[in-house]
VOPAGU-2260 file (C-alpha; in pm, 1 decimal, decimal comma):
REM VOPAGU-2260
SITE   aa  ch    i         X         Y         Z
SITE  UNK   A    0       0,0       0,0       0,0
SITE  UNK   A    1     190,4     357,0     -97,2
SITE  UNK   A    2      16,6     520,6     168,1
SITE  UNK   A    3     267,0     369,6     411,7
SITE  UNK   A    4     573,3     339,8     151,0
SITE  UNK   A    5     846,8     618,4     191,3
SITE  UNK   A    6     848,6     796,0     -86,2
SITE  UNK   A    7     558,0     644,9    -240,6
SITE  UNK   A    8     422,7     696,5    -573,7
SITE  UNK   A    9     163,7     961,5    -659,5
SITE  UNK   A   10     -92,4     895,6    -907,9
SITE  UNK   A   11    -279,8    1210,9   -1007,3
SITE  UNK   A   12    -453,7    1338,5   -1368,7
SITE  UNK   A   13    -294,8    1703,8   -1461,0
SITE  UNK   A   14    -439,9    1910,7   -1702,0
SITE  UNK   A   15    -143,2    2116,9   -1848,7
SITE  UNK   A   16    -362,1    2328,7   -2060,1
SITE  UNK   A   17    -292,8    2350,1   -2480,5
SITE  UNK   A   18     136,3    2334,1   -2501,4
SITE  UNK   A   19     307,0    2465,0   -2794,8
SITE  UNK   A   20     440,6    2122,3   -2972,0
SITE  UNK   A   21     529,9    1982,1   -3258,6
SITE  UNK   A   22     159,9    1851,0   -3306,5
SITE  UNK   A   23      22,1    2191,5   -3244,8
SITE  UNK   A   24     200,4    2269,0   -3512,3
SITE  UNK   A   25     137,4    1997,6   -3779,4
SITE  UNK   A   26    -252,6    2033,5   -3680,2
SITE  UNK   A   27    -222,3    2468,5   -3794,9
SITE  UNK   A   28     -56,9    2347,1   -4144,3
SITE  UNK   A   29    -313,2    2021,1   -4198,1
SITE  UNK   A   30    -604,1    2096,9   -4413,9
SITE  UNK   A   31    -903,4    2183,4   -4230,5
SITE  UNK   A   32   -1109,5    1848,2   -4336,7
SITE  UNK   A   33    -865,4    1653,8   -4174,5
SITE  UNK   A   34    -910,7    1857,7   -3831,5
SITE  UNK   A   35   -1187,7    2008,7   -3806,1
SITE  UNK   A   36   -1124,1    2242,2   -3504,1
SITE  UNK   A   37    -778,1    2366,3   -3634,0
SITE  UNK   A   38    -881,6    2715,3   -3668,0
SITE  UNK   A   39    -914,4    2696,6   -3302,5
SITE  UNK   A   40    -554,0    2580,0   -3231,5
SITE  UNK   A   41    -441,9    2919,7   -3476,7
SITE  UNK   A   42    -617,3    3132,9   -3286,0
SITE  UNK   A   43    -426,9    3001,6   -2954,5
SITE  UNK   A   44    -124,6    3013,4   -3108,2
SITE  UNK   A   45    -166,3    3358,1   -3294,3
SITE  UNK   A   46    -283,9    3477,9   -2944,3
SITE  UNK   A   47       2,5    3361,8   -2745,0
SITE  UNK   A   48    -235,1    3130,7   -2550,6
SITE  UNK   A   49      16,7    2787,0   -2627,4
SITE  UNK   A   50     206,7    2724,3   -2315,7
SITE  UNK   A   51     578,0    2667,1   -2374,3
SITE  UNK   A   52     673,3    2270,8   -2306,3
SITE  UNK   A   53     999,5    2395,8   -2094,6
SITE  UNK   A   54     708,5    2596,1   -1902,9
SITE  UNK   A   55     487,6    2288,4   -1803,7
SITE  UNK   A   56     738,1    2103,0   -1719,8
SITE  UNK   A   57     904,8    2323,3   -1443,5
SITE  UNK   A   58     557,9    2397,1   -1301,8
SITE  UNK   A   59     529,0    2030,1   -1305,7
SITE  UNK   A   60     853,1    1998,8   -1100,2
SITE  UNK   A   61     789,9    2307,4    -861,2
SITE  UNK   A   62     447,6    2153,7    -758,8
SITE  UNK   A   63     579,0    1769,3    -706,6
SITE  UNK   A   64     878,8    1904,7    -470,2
SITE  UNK   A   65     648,4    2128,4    -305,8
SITE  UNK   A   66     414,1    1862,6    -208,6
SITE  UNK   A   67      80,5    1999,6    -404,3
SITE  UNK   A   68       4,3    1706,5    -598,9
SITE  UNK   A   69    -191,7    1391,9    -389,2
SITE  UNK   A   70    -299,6    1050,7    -539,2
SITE  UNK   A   71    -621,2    1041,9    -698,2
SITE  UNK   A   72    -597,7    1409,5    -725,2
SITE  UNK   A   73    -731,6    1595,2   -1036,3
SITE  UNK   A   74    -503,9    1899,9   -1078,2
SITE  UNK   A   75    -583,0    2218,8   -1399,7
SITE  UNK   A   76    -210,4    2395,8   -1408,3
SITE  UNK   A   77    -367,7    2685,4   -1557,9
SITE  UNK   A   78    -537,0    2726,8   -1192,2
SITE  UNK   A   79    -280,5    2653,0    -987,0
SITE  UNK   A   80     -74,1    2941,9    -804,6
SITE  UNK   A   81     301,7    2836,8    -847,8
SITE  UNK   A   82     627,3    3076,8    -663,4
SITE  UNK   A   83     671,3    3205,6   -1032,9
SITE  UNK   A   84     348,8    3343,1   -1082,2
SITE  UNK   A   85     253,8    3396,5    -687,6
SITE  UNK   A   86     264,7    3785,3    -590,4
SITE  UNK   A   87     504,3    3903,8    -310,1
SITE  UNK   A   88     362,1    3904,6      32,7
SITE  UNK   A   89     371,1    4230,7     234,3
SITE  UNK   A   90     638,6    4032,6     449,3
SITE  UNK   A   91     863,4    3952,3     168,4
């Protein structure tokens, strides 16, 4: 059972929000009969609104060390608070 393990395994689902990939990219040159939503995906990107990969993955990090993340958790980055994005306290 991990909940009595040392440094036991947490399963959680994460919803990173859309990341700017590869993919992203192949779906915004595909023709629009093969995906039907792709016009979506160019406005996100022509907006700014793709998260970097390199991004994700250190908010990713910064949660796991700090402890935020709890098996059978269900976790939307774009709503969690991280140290980056946190504003200064009036006793910092």
């Amino acid at each position: 059972d991990q909940a009595i393990v040392k440094n036991a395994a947490v399963v959680c689902a994460v919803a990173p929000g859309v990341i700017d990939t590869d993919m992203q990219r192949q779906i915004r040159h595909a023709p629009e009969e093969w995906f039907p939503r792709r016009e979506k995906f160019i406005e996100l990107h022509c907006a700014g609104a793709l998260a970097p990969p390199l991004s994700v993955a250190r908010r990713l990090l910064e949660f796991e060390r700090m402890g935020r993340f709890e098996s059978g958790g269900c976790y939307d980055l774009r709503e969690m608070e991280s140290l980056e994005t946190k504003p200064a306290s009036p006793e910092d």
